[in-house]
N, C-alpha and C positions, 0 to 999 in steps of 0.2 A: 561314465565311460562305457557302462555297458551296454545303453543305448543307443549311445554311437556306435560303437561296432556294431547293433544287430542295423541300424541302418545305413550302412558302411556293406553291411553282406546284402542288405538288399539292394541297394544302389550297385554291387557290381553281380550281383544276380540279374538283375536286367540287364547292366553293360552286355554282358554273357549271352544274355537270350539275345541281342538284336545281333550282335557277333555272329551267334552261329543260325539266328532266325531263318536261313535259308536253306530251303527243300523244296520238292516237287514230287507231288501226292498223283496218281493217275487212276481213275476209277475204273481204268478199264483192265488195271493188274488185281487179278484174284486179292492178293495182301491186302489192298486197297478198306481200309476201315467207312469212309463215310463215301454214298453215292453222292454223283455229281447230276446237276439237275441236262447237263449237255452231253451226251457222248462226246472223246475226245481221244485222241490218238494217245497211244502208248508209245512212253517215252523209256528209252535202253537203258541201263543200269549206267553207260558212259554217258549219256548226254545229262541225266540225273546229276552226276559227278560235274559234267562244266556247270549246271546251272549252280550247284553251291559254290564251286567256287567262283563265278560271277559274282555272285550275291555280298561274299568276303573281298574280292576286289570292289565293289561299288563300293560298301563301307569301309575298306581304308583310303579310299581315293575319296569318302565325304559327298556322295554321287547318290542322293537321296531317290532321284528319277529312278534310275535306273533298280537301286534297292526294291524300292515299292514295285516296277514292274514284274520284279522275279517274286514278291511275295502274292499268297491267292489273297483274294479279299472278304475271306473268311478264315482266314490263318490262325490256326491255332497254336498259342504253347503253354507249358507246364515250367513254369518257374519255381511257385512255390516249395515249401520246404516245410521240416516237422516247427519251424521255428517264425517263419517269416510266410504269409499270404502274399500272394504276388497275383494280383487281377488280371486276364488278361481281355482290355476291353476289347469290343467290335470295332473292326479297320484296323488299319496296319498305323494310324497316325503315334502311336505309342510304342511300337516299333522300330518308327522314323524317328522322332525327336530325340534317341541320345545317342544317333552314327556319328554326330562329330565329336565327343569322347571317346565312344569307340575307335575310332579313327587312331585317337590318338594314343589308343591303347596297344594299337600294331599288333592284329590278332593276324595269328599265320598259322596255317596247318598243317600239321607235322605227317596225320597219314590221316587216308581216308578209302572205304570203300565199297560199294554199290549192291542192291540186291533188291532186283524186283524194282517196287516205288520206293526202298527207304536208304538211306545214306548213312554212312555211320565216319563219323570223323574225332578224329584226335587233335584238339589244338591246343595251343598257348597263347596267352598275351600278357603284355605287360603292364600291371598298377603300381601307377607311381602315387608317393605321397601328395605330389601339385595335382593329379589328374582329379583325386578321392574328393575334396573340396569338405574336408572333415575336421571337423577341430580333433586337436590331436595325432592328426597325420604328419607323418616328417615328408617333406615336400622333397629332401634329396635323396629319399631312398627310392627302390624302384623294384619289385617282386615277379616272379612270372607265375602266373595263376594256369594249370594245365585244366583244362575241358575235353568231356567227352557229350557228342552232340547224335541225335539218333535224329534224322530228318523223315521227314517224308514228301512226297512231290506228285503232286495232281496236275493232269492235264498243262503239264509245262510249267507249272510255277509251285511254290513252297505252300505245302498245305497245313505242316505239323509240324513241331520242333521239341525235342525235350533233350533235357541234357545234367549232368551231373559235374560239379565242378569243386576245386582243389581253396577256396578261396582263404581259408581259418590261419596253415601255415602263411599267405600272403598278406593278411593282417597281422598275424604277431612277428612278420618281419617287419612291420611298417608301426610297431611298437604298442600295437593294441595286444591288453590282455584277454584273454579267451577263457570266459567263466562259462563251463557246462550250464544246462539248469536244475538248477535247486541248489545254485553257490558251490559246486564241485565235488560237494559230503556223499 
């Protein structure tokens, strides 16, 4: 059991990152952590803002095109955890492959707001028992998992992603137990 839940958190540790995967990193804003090999117009703290939420409309609409164009193709994120490595390979193809669960997870964001190239958003979405695909998951329950996501946005598209997420109560409502480590002592 306990195994499944740690890959139950990692399965929606990634749902999460392709969720809120979207930002746009600009090198030509002082903040700006990695140089771009292109000068490239600087993008306003408001258009920063529609490209995330583009990014969260493409993947509830299942619009993989459109996803991958708003992500750079060096995209970076930071999934992992003190508990779970979460790799993140080169290209966005591992970012693409699980927006139709996301999808179906109906991530919507509750607030969000701009500064310089990074983005900071507050969202939620919903794991259901059917979506988890987990032995052990009750398939009629249904949880809302609340994420806090910090973007960043280069040259018009998502450069950087990290983010911190509420998932442990969305599992032990979905009736997994949640054993600290070293068995809780």
């Amino acid at each position: 059991m306990r195994k499944n839940a740690l890959a139950v958190c990692a399965a929606v540790l990634l749902m999460t990152f392709t969720m809120v995967g979207s930002s746009l990193a600009q090198s030509a804003t002082p903040a700006s952590t990695t140089a771009s090999a292109t000068t490239c117009a600087a993008t306003t703290p408001e258009e920063n803002l529609h490209i995330v939420r583009s990014y969260i409309a493409a993947v509830r609409a299942g619009d993989k095109q459109t996803a991958d164009s708003l992500l750079a193709d060096n995209f970076q994120s930071d999934l992992s955890t003190k508990l779970i490595e979460v790799p993140n390979k080169p290209g966005n193809a591992d970012e693409l492959q699980n927006i139709d669960v996301v999808g179906q997870a109906n991530p919507q964001i509750l607030n969000a707001i701009a500064q310089n190239d990074w983005v900071a958003i507050e969202m939620q979405f919903t794991l259901s028992g059917s979506n988890l695909n987990v032995s052990g998951a009750n398939a009629s329950k249904t949880s809302n998992v609340d994420v806090m996501a910090f973007i960043r946005i280069e040259c018009g598209e998502i450069a950087e992603a990290h983010f911190a997420s509420d998932v442990l109560e969305a599992l032990a409502e979905q009736g997994f137990q949640i054993v600290p480590p070293g068995g809780g002592q």
